[in-house]
Biotite code that builds the C-alpha atoms (Angstrom):
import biotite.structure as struc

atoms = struc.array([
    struc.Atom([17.285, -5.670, 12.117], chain_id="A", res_id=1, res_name="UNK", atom_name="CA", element="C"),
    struc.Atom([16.291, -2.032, 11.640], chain_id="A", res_id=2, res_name="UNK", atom_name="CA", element="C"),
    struc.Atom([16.249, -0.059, 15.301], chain_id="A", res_id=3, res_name="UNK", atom_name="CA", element="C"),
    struc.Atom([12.068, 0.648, 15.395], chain_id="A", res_id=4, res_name="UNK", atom_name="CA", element="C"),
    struc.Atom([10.067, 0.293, 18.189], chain_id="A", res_id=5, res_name="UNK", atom_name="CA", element="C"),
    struc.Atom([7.734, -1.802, 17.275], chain_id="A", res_id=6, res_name="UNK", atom_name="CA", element="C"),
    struc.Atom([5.971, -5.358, 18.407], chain_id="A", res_id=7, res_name="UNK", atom_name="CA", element="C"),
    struc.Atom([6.387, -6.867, 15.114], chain_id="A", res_id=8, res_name="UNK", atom_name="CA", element="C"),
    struc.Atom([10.010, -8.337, 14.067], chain_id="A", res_id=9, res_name="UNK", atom_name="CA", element="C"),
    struc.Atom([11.647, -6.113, 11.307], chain_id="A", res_id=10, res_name="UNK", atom_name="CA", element="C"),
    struc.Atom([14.848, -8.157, 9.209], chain_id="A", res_id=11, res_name="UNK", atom_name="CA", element="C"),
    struc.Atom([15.862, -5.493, 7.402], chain_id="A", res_id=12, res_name="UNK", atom_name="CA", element="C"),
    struc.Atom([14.392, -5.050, 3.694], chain_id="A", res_id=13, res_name="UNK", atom_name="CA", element="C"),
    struc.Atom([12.868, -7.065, 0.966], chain_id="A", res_id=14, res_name="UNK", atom_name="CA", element="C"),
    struc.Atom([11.995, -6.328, -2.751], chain_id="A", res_id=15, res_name="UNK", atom_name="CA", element="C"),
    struc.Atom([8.175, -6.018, -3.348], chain_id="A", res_id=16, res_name="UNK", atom_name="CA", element="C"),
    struc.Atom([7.037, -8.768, -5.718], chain_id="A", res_id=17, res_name="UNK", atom_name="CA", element="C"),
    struc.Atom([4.871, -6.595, -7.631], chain_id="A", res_id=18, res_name="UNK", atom_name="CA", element="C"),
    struc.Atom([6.395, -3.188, -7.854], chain_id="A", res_id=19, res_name="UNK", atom_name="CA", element="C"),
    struc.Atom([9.724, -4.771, -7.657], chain_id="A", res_id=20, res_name="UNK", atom_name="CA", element="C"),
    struc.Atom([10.227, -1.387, -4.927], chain_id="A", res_id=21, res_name="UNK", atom_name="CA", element="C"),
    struc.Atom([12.220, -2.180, -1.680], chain_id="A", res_id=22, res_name="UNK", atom_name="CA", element="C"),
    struc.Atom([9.777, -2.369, 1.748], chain_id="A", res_id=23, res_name="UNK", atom_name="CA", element="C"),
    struc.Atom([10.414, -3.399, 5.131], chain_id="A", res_id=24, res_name="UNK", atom_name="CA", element="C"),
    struc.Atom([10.621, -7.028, 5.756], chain_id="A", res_id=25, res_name="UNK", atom_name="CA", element="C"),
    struc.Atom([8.660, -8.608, 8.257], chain_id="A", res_id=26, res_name="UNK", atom_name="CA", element="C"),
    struc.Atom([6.545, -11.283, 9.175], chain_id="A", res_id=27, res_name="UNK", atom_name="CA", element="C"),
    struc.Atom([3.370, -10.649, 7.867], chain_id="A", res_id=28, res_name="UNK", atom_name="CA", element="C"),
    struc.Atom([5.407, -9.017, 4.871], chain_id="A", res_id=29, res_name="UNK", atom_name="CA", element="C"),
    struc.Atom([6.335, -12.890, 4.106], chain_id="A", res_id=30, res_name="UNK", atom_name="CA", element="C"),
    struc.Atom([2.922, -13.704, 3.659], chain_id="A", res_id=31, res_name="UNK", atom_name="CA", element="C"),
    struc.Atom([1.922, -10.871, 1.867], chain_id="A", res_id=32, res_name="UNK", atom_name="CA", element="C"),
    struc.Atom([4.871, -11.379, -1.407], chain_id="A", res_id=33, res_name="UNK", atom_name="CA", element="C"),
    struc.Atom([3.800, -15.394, -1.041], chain_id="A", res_id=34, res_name="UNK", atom_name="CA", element="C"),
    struc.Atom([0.387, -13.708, -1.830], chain_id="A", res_id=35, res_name="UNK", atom_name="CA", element="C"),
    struc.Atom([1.163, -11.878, -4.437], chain_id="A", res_id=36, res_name="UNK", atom_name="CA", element="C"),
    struc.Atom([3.195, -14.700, -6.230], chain_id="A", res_id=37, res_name="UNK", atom_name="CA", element="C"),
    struc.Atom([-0.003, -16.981, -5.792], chain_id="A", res_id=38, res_name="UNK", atom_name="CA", element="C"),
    struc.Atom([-1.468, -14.474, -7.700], chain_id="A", res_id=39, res_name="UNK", atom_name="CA", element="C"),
    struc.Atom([0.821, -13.963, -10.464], chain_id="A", res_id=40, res_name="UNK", atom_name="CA", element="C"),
    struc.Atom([1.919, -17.519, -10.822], chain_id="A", res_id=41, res_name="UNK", atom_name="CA", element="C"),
    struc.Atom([-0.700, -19.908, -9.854], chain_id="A", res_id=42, res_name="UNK", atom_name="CA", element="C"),
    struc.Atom([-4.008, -17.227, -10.485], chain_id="A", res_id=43, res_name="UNK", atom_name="CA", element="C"),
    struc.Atom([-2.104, -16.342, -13.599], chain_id="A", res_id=44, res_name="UNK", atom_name="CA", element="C"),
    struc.Atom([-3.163, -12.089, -13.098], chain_id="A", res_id=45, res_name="UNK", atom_name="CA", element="C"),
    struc.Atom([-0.575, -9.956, -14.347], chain_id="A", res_id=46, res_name="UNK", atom_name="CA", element="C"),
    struc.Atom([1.853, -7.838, -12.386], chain_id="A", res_id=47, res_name="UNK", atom_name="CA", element="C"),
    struc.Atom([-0.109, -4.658, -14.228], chain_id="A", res_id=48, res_name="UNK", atom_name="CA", element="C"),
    struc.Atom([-3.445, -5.706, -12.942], chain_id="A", res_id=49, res_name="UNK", atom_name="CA", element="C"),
    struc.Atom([-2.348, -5.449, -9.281], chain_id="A", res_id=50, res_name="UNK", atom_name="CA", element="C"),
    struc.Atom([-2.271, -2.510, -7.345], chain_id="A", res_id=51, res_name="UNK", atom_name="CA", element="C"),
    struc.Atom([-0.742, -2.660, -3.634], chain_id="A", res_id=52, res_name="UNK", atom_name="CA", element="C"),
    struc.Atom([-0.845, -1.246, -0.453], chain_id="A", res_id=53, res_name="UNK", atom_name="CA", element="C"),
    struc.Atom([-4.236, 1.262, -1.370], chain_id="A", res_id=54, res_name="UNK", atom_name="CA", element="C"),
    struc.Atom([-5.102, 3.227, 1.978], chain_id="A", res_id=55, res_name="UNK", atom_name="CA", element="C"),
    struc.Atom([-8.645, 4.599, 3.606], chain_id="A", res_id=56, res_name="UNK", atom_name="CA", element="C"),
    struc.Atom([-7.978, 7.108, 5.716], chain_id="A", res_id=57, res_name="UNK", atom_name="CA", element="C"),
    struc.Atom([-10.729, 7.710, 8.117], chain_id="A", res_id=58, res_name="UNK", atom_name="CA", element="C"),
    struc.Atom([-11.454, 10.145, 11.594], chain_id="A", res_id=59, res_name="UNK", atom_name="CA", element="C"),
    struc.Atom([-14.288, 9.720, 13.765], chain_id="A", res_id=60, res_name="UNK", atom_name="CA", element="C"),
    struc.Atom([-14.779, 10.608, 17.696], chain_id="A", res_id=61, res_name="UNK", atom_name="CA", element="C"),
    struc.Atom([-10.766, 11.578, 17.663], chain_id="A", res_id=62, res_name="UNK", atom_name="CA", element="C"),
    struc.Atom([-9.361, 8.202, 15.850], chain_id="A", res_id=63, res_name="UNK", atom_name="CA", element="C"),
    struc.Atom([-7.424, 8.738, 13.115], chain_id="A", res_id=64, res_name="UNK", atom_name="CA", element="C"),
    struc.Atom([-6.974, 5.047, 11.101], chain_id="A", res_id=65, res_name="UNK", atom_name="CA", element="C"),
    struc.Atom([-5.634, 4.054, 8.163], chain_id="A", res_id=66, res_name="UNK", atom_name="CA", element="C"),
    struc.Atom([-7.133, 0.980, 6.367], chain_id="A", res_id=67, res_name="UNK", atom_name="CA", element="C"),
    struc.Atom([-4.838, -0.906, 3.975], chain_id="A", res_id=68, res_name="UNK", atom_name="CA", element="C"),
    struc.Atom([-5.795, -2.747, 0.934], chain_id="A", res_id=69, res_name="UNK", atom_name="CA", element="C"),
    struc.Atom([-3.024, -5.082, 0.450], chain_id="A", res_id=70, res_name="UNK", atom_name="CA", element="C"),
    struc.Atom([-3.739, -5.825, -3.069], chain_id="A", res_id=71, res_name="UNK", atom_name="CA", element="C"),
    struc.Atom([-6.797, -4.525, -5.588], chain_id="A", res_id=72, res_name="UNK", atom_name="CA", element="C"),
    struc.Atom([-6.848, -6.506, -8.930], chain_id="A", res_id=73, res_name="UNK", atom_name="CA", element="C"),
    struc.Atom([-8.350, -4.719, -11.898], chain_id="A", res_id=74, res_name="UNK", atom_name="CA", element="C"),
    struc.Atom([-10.312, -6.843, -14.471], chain_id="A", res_id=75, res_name="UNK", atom_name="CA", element="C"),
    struc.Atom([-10.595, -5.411, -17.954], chain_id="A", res_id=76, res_name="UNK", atom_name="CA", element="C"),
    struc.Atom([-9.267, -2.179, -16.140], chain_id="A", res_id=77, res_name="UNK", atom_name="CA", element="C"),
    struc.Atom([-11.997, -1.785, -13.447], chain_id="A", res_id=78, res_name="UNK", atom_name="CA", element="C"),
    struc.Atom([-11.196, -2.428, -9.921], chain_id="A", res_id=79, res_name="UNK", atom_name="CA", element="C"),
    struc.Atom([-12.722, -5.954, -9.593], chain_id="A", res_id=80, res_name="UNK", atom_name="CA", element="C"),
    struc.Atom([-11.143, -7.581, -6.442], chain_id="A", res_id=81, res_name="UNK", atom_name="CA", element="C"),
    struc.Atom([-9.934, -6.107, -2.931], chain_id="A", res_id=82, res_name="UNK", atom_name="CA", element="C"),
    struc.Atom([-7.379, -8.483, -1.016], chain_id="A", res_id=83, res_name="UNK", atom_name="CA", element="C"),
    struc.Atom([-6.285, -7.861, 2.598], chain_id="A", res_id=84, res_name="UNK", atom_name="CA", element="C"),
    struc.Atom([-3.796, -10.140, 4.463], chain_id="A", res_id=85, res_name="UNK", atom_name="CA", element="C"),
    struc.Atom([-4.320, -10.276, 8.577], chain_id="A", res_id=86, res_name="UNK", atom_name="CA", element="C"),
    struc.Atom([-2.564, -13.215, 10.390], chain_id="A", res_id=87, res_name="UNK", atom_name="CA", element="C"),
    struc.Atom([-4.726, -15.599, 12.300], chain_id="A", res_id=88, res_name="UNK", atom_name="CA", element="C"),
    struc.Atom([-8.474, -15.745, 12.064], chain_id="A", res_id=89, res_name="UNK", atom_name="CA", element="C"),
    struc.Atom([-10.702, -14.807, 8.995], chain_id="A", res_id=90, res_name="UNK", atom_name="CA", element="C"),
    struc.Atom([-13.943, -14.190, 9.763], chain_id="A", res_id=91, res_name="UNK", atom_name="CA", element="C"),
    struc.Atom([-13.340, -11.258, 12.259], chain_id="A", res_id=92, res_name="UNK", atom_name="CA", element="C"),
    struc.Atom([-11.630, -9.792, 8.797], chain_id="A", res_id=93, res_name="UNK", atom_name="CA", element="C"),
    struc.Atom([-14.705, -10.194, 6.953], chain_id="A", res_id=94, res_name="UNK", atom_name="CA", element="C"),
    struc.Atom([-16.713, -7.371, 7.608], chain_id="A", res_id=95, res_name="UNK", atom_name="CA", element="C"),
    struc.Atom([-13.844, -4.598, 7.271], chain_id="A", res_id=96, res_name="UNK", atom_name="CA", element="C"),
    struc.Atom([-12.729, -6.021, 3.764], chain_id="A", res_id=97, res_name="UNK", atom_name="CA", element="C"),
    struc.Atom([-16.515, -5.731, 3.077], chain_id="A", res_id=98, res_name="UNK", atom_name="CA", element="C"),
    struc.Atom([-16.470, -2.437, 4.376], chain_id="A", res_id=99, res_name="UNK", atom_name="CA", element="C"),
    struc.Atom([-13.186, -1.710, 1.803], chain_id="A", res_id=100, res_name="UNK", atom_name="CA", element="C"),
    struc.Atom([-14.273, -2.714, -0.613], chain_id="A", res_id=101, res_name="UNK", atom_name="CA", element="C"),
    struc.Atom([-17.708, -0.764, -1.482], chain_id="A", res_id=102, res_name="UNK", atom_name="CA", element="C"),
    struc.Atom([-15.640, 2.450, -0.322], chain_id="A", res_id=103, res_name="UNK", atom_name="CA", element="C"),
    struc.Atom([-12.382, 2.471, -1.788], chain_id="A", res_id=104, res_name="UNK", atom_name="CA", element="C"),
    struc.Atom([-13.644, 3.207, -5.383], chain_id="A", res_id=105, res_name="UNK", atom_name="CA", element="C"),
    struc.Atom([-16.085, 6.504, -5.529], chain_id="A", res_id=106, res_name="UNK", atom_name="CA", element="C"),
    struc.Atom([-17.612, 5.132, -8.825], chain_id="A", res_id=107, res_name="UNK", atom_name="CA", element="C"),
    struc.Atom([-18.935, 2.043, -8.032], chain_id="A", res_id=108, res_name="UNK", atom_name="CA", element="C"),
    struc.Atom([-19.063, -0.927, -5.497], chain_id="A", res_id=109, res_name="UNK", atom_name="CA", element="C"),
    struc.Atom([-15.943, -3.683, -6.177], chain_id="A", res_id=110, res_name="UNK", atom_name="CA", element="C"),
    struc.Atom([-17.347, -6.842, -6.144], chain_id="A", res_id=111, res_name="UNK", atom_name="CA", element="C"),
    struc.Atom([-15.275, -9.256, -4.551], chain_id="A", res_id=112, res_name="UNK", atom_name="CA", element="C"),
    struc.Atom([-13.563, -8.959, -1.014], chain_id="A", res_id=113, res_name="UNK", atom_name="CA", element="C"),
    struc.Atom([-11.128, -11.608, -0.018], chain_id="A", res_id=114, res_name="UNK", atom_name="CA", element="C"),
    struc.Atom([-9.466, -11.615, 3.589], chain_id="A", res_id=115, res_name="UNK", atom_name="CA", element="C"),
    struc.Atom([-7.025, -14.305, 4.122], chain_id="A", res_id=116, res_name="UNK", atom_name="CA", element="C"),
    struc.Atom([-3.837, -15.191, 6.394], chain_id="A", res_id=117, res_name="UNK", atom_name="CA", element="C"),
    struc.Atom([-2.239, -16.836, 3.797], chain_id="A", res_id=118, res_name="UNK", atom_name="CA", element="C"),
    struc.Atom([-3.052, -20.497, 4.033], chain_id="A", res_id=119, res_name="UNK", atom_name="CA", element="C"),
    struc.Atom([-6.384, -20.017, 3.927], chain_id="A", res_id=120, res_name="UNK", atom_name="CA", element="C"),
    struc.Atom([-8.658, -17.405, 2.380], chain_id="A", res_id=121, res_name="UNK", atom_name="CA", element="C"),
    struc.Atom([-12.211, -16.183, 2.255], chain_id="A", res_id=122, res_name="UNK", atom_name="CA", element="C"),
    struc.Atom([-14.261, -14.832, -0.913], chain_id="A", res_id=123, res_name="UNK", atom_name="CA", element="C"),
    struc.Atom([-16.950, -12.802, -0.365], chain_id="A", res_id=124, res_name="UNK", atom_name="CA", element="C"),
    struc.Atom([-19.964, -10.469, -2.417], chain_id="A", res_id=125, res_name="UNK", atom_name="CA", element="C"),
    struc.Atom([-19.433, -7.276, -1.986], chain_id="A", res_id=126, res_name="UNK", atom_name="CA", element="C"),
    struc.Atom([-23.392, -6.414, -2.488], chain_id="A", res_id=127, res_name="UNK", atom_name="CA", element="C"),
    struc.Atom([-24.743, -8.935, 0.140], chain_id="A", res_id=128, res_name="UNK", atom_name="CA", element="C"),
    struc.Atom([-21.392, -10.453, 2.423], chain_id="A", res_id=129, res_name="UNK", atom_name="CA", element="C"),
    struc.Atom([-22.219, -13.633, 1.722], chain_id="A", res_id=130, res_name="UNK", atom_name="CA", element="C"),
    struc.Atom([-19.182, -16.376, 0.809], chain_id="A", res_id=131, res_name="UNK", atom_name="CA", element="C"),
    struc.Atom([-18.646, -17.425, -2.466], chain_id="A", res_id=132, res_name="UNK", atom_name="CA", element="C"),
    struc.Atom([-16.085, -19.531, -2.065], chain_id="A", res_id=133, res_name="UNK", atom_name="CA", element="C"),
    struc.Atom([-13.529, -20.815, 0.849], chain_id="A", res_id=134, res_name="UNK", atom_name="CA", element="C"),
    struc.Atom([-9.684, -21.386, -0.168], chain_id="A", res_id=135, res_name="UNK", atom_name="CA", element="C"),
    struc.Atom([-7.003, -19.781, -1.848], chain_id="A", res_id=136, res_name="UNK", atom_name="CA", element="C"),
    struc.Atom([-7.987, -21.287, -4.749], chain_id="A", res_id=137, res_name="UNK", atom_name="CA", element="C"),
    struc.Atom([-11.496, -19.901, -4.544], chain_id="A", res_id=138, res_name="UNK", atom_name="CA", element="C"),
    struc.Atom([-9.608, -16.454, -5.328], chain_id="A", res_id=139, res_name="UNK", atom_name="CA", element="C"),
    struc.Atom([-10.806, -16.077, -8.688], chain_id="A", res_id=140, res_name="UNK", atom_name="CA", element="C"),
    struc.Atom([-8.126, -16.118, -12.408], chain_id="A", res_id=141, res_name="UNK", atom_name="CA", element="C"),
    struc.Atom([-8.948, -13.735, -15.189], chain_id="A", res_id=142, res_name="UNK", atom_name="CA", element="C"),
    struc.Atom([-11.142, -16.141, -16.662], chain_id="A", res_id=143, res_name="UNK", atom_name="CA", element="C"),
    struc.Atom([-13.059, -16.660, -13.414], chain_id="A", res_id=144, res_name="UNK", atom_name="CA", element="C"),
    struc.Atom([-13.399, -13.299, -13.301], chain_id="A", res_id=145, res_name="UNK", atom_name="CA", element="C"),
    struc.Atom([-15.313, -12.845, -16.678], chain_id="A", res_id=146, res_name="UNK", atom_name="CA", element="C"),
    struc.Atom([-18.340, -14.069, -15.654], chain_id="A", res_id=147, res_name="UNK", atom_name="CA", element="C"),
    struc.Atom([-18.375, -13.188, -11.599], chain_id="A", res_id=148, res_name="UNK", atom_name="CA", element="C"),
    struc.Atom([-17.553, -9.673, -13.135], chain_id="A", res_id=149, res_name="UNK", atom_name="CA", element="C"),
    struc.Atom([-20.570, -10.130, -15.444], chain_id="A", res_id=150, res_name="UNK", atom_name="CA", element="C"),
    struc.Atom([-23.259, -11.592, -12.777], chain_id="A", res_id=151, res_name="UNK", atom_name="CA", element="C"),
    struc.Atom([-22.073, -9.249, -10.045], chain_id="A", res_id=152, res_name="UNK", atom_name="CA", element="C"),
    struc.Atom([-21.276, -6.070, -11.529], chain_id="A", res_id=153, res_name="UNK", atom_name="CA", element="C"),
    struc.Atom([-20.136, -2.885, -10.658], chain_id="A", res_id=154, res_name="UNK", atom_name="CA", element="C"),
    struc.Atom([-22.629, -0.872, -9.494], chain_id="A", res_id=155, res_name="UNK", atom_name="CA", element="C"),
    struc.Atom([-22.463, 2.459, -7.651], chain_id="A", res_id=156, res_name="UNK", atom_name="CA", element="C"),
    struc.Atom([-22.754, 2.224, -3.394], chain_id="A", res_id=157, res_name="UNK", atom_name="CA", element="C"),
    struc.Atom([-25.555, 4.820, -2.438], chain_id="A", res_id=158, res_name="UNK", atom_name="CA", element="C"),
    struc.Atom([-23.672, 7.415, -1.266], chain_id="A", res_id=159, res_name="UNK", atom_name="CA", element="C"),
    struc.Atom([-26.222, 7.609, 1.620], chain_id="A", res_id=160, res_name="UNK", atom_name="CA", element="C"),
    struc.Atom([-24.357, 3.964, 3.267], chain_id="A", res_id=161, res_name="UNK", atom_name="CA", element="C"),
    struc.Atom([-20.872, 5.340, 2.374], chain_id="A", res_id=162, res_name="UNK", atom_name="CA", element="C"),
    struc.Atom([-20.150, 6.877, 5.967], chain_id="A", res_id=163, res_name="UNK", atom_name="CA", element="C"),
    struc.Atom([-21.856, 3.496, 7.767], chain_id="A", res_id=164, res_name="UNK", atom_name="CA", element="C"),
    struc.Atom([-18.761, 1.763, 5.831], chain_id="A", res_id=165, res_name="UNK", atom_name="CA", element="C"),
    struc.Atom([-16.343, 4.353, 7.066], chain_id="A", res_id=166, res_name="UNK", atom_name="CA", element="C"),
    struc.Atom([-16.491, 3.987, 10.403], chain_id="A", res_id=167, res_name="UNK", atom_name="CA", element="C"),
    struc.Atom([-16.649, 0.312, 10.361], chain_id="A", res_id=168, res_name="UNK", atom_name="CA", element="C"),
    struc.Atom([-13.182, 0.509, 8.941], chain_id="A", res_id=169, res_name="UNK", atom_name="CA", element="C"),
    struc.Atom([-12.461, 2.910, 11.863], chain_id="A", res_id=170, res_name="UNK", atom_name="CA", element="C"),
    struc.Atom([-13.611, 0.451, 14.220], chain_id="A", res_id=171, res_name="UNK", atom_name="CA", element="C"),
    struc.Atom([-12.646, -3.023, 12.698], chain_id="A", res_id=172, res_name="UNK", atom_name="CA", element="C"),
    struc.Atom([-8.493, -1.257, 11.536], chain_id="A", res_id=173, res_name="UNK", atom_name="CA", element="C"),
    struc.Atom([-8.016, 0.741, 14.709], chain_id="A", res_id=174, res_name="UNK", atom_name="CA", element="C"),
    struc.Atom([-4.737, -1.182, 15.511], chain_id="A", res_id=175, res_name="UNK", atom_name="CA", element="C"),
    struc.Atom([-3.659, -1.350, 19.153], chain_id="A", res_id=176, res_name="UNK", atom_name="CA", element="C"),
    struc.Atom([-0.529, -3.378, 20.197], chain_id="A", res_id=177, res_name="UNK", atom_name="CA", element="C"),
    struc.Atom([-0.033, -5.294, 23.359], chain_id="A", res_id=178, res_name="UNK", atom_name="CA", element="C"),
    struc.Atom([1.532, -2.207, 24.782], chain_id="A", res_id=179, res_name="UNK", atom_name="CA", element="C"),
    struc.Atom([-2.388, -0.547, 24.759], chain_id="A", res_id=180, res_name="UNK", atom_name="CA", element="C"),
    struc.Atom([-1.224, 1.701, 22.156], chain_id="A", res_id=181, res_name="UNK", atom_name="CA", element="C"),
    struc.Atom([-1.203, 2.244, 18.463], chain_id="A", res_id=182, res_name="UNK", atom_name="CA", element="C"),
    struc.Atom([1.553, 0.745, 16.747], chain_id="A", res_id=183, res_name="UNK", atom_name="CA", element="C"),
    struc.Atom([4.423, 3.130, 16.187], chain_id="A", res_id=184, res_name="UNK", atom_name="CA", element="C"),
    struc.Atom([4.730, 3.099, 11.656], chain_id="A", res_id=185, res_name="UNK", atom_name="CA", element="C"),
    struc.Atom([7.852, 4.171, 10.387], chain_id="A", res_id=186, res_name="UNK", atom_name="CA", element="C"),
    struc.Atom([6.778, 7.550, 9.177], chain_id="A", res_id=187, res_name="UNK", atom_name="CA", element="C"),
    struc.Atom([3.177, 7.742, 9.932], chain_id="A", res_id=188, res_name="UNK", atom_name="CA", element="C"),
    struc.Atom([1.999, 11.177, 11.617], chain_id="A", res_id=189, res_name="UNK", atom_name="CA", element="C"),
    struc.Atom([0.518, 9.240, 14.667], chain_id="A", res_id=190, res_name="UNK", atom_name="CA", element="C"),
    struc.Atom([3.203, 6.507, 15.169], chain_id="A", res_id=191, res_name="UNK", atom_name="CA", element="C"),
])
């Protein structure tokens, strides 16, 4: 195991499923490559429609987070799908994905948000929150995607709500481990 202080159990290093790049292997790291097979193998999106690991940086009242996308699938090249991964329960993930989701692309709104902890998995509409389907195989294939993409859009966020969203992800990412702290990274600035 690699010598970081950290809470979470670290065996070494892995290959990245999508990228096919070497990260650290934990955990939660597990659930995320399981992830991104489902969607490769089973969802059938390809390896070049997946993005991974997107960041939100954001800094309000003195704390400095960084929100991860773990995956962003692109229909028909437009961001169409924001996935993050969090262990445990989903609805308290909702809101931040949400939040992610009609930030992380200046153009326009993505559409879908999905949290999940890898056995199950929540789908939600970007424009209202509300579930559209419960399960990993509610996560949507390419074909699903043609019409959701075509009944929800992508239509700009008023620019106006944009900093409401940001600090939400402040508040709902702000990680603190049982030590009362946040989380040492490996190579963060504030770890």
């Amino acid at each position: 195991m690699a010598d970081i202080p950290s809470h979470h159990l670290i065996y070494g290093t892995c290959i990245d499923y999508i990228t096919g790049g070497e990260i650290i292997d934990t955990d939660d790291e597990r659930f995320r490559q399981k992830i991104a097979r489902f969607l490769v193998e089973k969802k059938g999106w390809p390896k070049s429609d997946i993005e991974t690991r997107q960041t939100i940086d954001t800094l309000f009242a003195d704390n400095f987070v960084q929100s991860t996308i773990d995956f962003v699938v692109r229909h028909r090249g437009k961001r169409f799908m924001i996935i993050r991964y969090g262990p445990g329960s989903l609805v308290t993930r909702e809101r931040s994905a949400i939040a992610a989701a009609r930030v992380l692309e200046p153009a326009y709104r993505i559409p879908l948000a999905v949290v999940t902890n890898g056995k199950d998995a929540v789908v939600l509409d970007t424009s209202n929150g509300k579930v559209l389907g419960e399960g990993l195989d509610a996560i949507p294939s390419p074909a699903e995607a043609e019409g959701l993409a075509k009944r929800l859009g992508f239509k700009p966020f008023p620019s106006e709500k944009r900093e409401r969203e940001l600090r939400i992800l402040n508040a709902y990412d702000k990680e603190v481990c049982c030590a009362g702290s946040p989380c040492p990274i490996p190579g963060a600035p504030e770890g």
